[in-house]
C-alpha positions as CSV (number, residue, x, y, z in Angstrom):
1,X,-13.7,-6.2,34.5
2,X,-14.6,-2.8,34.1
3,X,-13.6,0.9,34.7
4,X,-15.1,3.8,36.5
5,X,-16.6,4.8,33.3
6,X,-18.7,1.7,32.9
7,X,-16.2,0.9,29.6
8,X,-14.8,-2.4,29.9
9,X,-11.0,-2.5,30.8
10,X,-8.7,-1.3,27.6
11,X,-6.1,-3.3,25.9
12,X,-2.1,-2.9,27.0
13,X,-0.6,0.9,26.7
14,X,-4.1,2.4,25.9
15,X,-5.7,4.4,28.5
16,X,-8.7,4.4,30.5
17,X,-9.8,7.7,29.7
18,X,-9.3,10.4,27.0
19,X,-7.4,9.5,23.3
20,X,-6.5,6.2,22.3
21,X,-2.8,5.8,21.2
22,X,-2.4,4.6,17.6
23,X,1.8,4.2,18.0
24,X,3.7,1.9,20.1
25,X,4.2,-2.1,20.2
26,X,1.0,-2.8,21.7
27,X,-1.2,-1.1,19.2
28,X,1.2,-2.8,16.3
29,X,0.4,-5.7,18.0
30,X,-2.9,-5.8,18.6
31,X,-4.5,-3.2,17.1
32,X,-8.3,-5.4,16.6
33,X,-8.4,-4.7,20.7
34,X,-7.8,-1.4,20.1
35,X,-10.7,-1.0,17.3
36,X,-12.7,-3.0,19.6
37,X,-11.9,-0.7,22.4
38,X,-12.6,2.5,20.4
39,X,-16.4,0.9,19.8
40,X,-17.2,1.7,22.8
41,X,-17.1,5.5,22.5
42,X,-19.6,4.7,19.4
43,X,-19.7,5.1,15.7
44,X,-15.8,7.8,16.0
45,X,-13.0,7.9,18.6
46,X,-11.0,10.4,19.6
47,X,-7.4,9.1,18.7
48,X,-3.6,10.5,19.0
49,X,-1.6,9.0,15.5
50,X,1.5,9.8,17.1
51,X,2.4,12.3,20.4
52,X,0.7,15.6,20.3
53,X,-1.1,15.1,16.8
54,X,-5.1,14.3,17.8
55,X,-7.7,13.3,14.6
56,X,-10.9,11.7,15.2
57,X,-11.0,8.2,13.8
58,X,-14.4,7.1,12.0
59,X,-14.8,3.1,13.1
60,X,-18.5,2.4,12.0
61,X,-19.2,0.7,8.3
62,X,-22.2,3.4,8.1
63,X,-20.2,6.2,9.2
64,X,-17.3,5.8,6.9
65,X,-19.5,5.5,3.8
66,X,-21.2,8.7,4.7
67,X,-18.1,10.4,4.9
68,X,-16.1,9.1,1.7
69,X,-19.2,9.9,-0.4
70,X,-19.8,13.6,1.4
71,X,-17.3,15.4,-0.5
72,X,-19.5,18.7,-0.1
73,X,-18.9,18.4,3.9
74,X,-15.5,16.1,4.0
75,X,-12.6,18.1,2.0
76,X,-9.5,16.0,1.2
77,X,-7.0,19.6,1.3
78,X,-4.8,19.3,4.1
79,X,-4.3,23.3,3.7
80,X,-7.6,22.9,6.3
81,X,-5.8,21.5,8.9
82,X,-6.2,23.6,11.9
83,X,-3.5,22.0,14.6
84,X,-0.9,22.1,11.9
85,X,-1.6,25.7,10.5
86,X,-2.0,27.2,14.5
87,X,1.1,25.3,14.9
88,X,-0.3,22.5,17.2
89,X,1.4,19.6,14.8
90,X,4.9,19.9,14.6
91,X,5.7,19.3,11.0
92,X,8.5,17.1,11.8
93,X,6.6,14.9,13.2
94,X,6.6,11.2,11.7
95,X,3.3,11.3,10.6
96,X,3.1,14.8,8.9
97,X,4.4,13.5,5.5
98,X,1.3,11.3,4.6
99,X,-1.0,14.1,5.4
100,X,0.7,17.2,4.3
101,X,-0.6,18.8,1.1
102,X,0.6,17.6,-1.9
103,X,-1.1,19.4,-5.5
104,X,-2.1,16.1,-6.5
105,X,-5.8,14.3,-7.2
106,X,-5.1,12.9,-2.9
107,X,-5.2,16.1,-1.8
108,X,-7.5,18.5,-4.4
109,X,-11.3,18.9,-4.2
110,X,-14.2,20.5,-6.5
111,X,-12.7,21.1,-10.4
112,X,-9.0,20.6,-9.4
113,X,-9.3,17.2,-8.5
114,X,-11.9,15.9,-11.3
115,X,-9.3,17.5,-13.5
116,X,-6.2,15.9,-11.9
117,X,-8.4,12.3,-11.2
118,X,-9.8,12.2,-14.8
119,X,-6.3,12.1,-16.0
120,X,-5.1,9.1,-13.8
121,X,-7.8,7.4,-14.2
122,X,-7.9,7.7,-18.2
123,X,-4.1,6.7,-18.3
124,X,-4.5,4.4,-15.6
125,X,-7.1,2.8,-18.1
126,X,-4.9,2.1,-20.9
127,X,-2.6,0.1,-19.2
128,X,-3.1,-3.6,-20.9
129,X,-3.5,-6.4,-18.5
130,X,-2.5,-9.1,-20.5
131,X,1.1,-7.3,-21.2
132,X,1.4,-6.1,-17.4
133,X,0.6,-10.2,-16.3
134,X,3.7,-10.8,-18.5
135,X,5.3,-8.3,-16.6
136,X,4.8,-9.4,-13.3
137,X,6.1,-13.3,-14.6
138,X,8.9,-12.2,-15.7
139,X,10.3,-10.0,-12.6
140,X,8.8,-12.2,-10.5
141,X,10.7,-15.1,-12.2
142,X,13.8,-12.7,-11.6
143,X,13.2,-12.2,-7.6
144,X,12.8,-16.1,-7.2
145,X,15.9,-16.6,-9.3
146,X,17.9,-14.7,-6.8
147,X,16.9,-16.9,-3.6
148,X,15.3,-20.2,-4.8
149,X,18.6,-22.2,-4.5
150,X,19.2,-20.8,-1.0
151,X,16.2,-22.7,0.6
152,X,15.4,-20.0,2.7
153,X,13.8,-16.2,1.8
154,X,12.4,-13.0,4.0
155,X,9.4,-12.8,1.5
156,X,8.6,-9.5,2.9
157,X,11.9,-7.7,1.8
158,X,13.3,-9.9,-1.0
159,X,10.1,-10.0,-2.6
160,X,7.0,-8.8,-2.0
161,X,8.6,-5.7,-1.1
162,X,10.6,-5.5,-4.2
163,X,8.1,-6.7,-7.1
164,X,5.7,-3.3,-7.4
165,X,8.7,-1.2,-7.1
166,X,10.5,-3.2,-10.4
167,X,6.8,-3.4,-11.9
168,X,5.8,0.7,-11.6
169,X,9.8,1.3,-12.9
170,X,8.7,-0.6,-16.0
171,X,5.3,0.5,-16.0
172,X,6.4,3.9,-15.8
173,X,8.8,3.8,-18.7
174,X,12.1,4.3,-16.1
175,X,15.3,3.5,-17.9
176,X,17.9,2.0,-15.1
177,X,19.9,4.7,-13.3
178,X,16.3,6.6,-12.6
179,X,14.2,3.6,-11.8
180,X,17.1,2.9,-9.4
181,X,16.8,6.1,-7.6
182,X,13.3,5.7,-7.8
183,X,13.2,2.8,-5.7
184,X,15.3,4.2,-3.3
185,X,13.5,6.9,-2.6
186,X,10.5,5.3,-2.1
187,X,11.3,2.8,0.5
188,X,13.3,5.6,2.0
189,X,10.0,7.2,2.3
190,X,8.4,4.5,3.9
191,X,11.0,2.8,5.7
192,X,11.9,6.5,7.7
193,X,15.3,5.9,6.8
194,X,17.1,8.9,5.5
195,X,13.5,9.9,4.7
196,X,14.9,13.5,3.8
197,X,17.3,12.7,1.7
198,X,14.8,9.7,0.1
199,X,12.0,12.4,-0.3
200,X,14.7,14.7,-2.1
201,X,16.2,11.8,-4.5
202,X,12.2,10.9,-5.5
203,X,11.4,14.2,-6.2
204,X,14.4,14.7,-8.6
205,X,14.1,11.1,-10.1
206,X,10.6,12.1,-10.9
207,X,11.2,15.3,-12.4
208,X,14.2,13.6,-14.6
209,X,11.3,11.1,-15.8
210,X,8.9,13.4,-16.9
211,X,11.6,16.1,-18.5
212,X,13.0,12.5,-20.3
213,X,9.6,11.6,-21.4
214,X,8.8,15.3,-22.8
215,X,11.8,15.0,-25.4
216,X,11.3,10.8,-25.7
217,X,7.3,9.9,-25.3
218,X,7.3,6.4,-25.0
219,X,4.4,3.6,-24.1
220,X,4.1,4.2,-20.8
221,X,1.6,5.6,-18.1
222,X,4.1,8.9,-17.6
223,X,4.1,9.9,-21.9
224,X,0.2,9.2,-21.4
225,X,-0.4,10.9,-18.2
226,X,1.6,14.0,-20.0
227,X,-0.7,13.4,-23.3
228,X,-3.5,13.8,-21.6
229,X,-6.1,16.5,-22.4
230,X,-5.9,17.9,-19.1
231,X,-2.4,19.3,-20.0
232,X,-0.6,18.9,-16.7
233,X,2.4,20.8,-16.4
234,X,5.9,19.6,-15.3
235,X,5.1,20.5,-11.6
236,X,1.8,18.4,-11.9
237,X,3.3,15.6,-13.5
238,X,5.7,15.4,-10.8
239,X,2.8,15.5,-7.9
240,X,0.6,12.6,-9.9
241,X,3.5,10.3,-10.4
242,X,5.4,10.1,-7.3
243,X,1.5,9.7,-5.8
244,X,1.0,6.6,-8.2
245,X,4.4,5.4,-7.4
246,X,4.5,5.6,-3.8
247,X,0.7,4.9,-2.8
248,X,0.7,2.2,-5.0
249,X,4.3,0.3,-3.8
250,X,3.5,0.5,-0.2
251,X,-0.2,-0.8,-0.2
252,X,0.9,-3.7,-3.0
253,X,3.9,-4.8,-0.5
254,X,1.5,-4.9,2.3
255,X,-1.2,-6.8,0.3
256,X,1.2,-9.4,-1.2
257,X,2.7,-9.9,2.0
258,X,-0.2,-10.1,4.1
259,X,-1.7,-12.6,1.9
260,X,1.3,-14.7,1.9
261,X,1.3,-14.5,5.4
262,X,-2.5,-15.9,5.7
263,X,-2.0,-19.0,2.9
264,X,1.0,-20.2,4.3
265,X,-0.4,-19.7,8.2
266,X,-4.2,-21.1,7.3
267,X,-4.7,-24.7,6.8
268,X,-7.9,-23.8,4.4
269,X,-5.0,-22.2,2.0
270,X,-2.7,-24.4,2.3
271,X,-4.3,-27.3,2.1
272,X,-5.7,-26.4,-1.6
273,X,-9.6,-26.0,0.1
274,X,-9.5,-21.9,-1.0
275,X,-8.2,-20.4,-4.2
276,X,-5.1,-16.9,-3.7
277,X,-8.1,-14.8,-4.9
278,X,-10.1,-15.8,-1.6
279,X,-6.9,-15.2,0.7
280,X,-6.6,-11.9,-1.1
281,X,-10.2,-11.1,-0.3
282,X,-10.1,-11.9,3.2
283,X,-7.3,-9.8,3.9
284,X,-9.1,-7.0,2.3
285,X,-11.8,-7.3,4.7
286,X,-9.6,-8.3,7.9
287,X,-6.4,-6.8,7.7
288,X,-6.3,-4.1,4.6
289,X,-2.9,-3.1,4.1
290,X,-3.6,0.7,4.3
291,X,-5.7,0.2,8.0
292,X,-6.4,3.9,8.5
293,X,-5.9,6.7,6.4
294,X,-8.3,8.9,4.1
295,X,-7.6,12.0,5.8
296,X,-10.4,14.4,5.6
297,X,-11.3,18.0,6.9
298,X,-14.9,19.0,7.7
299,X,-15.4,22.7,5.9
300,X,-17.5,24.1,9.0
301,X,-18.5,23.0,12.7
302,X,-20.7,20.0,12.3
303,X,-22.5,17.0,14.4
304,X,-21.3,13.6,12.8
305,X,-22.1,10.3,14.1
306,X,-23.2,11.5,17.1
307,X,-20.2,13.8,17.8
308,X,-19.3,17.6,17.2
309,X,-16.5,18.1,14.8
310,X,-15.1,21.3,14.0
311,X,-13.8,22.8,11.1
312,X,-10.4,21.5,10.1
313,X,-10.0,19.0,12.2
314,X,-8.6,15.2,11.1
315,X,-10.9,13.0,10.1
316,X,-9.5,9.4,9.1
317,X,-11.1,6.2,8.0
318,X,-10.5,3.2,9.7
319,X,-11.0,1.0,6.7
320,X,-9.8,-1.8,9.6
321,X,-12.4,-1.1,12.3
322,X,-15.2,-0.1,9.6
323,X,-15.2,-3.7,7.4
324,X,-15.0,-5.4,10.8
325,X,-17.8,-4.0,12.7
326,X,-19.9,-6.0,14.2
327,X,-23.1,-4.5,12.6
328,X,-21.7,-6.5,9.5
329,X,-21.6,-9.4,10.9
330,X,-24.8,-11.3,10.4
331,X,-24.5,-9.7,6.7
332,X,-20.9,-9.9,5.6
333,X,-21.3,-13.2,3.6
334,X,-24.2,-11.9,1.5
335,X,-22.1,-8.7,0.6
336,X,-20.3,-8.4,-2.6
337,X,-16.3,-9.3,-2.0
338,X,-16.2,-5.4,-3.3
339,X,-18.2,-4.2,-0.4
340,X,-15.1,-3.8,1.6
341,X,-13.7,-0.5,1.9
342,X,-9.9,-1.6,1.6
343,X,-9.8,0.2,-1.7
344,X,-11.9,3.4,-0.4
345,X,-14.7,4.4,-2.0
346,X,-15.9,7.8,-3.2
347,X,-14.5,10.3,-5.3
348,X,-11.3,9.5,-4.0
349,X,-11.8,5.3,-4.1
350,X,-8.2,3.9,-5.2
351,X,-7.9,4.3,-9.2
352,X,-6.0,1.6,-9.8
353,X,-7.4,-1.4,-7.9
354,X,-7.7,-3.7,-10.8
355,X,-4.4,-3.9,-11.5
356,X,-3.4,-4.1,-8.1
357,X,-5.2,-6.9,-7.5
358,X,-3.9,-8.5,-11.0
359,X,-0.5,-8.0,-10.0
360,X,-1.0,-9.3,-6.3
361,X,-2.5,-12.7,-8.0
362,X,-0.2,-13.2,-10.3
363,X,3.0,-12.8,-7.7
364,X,1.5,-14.8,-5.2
365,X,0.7,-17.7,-7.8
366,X,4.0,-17.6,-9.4
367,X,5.9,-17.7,-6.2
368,X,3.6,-21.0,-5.2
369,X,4.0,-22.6,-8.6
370,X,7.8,-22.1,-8.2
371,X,8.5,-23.4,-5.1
372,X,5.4,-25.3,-4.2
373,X,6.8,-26.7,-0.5
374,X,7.2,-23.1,0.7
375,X,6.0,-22.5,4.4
376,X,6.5,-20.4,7.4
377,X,10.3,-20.6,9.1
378,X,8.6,-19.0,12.6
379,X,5.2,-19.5,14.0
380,X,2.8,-16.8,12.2
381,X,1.7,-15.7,15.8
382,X,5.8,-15.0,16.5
383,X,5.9,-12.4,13.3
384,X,6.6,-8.4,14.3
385,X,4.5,-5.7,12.5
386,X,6.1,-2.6,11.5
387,X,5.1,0.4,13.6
388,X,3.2,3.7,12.7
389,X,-1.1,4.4,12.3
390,X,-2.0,4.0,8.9
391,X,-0.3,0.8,7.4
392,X,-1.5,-2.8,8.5
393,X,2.7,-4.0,7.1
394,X,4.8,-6.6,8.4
395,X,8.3,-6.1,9.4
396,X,9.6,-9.8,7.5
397,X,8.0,-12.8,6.7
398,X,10.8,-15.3,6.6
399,X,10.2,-18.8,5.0
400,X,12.0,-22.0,4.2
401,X,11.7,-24.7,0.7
402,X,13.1,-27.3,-1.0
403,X,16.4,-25.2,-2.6
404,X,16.0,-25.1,-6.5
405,X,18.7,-25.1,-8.8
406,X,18.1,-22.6,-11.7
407,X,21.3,-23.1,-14.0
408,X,20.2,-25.2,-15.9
409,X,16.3,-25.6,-17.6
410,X,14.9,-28.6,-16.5
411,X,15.6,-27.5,-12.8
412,X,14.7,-24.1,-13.1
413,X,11.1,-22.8,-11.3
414,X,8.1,-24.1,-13.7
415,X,5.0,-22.6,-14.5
416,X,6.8,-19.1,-13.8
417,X,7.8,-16.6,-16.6
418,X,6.3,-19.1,-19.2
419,X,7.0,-16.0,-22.3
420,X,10.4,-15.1,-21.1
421,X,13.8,-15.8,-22.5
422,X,15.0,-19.4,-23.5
423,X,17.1,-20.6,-20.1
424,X,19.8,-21.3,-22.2
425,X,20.9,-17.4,-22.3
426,X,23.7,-16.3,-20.0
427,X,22.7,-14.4,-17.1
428,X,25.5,-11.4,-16.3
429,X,28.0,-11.9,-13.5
430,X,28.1,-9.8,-10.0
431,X,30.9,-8.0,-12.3
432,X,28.1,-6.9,-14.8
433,X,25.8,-6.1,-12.2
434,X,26.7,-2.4,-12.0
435,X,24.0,0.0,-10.2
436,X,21.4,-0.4,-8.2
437,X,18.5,-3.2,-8.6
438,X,16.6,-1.8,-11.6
439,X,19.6,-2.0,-13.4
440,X,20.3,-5.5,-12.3
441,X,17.3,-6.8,-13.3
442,X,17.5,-4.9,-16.8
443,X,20.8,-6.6,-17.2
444,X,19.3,-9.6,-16.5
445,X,16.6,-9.6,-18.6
446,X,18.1,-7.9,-21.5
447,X,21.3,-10.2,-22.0
């Protein structure tokens, strides 16, 4: 069936004619038919992320590699954006806070932002992977501790939501009562629940950090992001670190949990046939956690893909659409598994991918080595996504297992947190537990 138009007919809640809707429970529910759908305009759409805020969305494999590489005609400074500065965007609108300019290496261009991305990436470098993969057992080993004798788990929220947030607060040298508001402010952020007051506590938390670390350098990415030779200043510090923290917690949860989702739903997983690094690639290509994002301003009028553009309007990536389309098709198996564009790619490519990808491995393979009957408690096609444009995320992921007692050693989870503390040490009582969950898990660990 087709329209007037000659397009076929367009998925539930999108219309006919005009801007495709990238909000609502059909497009969180669907959104392949909606990528499919926008196709048909050719290699960009002409989308709304949420009401009254318009961008063009690039869905071609091509396209998107021409523009992430064209940083002379694609700036990344939302200070460009037209709607928003004529007042067309209402900046309390739900989507504003992902684009907004922000003085860090997201959002600079030209000498800035080699500045500002040289010093990530140099700190980002000297994180050690073998002492971050005994990182990862051992909070890992704490998250399963607290819901392996129950039987039962939301591995969404009680774990793959929770593990990057407790991995960055160590990584980042937090002590307890900062990492704890840390936390909170980032799945504030994300969550949209008392974002205001979350974006406030972040910010703060942050700034504590880095004035901490200027009198106390420890080993830590914040004292070597502040001994870099780029000098940053308190105000930059700030900007770099709640970018790392937040853009790297959010995409991590999604990966983790999206992953999960595909071994425990896919016979080829969970049957032993495929390894966690192959579900982790194929959720790269198929259902990237970040879906749509890499906002981008064109510096003057131009004709892109076959469509005028004018300066300062939103450009965004569909890293969904693009690693799907159909041009790739006959080709996709002889690419390189780093040929996707889940990670971006560019100047502005993600920074810290390898350990991402170490971290998501090593959680997913702990969590099936400690409770190796885990499966699905509701039919994958039953599971809700959470709303908004630019996150691929699920809303829970509950799951059921064989309960697992952990107070005593021979019963507790093996082949989990292998270099961690003798199981004979006492673990603190709900009395001890004072604070939030940074400081629970630093009690635990540190008895």
């Amino acid at each position: 069936m087709s329209t007037d138009s000659g397009f076929p007919s367009p998925p539930p809640g999108c219309p006919a004619h005009g801007r495709v809707p990238m909000y609502g429970p059909e497009f969180q529910a669907d959104p392949d038919a909606y990528y499919a759908w926008m196709r048909n305009y050719g290699p960009t759409a002409p989308v709304e992320l949420a009401p009254g805020v318009n961008a063009t969305l690039v869905t071609d494999y091509t396209a998107a590699l021409q523009l992430l590489q064209d940083p002379d005609t694609f700036r990344k400074d939302s200070r460009r954006w037209r709607a928003l500065n004529e007042g067309k965007v209402s900046p309390n609108s739900p989507v504003v806070p992902l684009l907004a300019y922000r003085p860090n290496c997201m959002f600079t261009d030209g000498a800035e932002h080699l500045r500002l991305r040289q010093a990530v990436t140099d700190t980002m470098a000297r994180v050690d992977s073998y002492q971050l993969g005994r990182n990862v057992d051992r909070i890992s080993r704490y998250l399963i501790e607290q819901f392996s004798s129950r039987g039962s788990v939301d591995l969404l929220n009680d774990y793959a939501k929770l593990l990057p947030l407790f991995v960055f607060s160590e990584l980042f040298g937090c002590p307890a009562d900062i990492g704890d508001r840390v936390i909170f402010g980032i799945n504030g952020i994300f969550d949209g629940i008392n974002a205001e007051k979350a974006n406030e506590v972040l910010g703060q938390s942050v700034a504590e950090l880095v004035a901490l670390r200027r009198a106390k350098p420890g080993d830590d990415v914040t004292s070597w992001l502040m001994q870099h030779p780029a000098n940053l200043d308190d105000e930059e510090m700030v900007h770099q670190l709640v970018l790392l923290l937040g853009a790297g917690a959010e995409p991590l949860r999604n990966l983790i949990g999206n992953s999960l989702c595909l071994i425990l739903s896919d016979d080829r997983f969970s049957g032993g046939g495929l390894l966690v690094e192959d579900a982790i690639d194929e959720v790269l290509w198929n259902n990237p956690p970040m879906s749509n994002y890499a906002p981008h301003y064109p510096v003057a009028d131009i004709e892109f893909a076959g469509r005028r553009i004018d300066a300062g309007e939103l450009v965004l990536v569909s890293f969904a659409a693009a690693n799907t389309d159909p041009a790739l098709s006959e080709s996709r198996q002889m690419l390189s598994k780093r040929a996707h564009l889940a990670w971006s790619t560019g100047p502005h490519g993600c920074p810290a991918k390898d350990p991402a990808q170490l971290i998501t491995i090593s959680a997913i393979e702990n969590l099936l080595n400690a409770l190796p009957d885990i499966e699905l408690a509701v039919p994958a096609d039953s599971l809700t996504w959470r709303p908004g444009p630019f996150n691929r995320a699920l809303a829970a992921l509950p799951a059921r297992f064989s309960p697992v007692r952990t107070d005593k050693g021979p019963q507790r989870p093996q082949g989990v947190g292998q270099q961690a503390a003798p199981d004979n040490h006492p673990r603190p009582s709900a009395k001890q537990e004072k604070g939030g969950l940074w400081s629970s898990f630093l009690a635990w660990w540190k008895v």
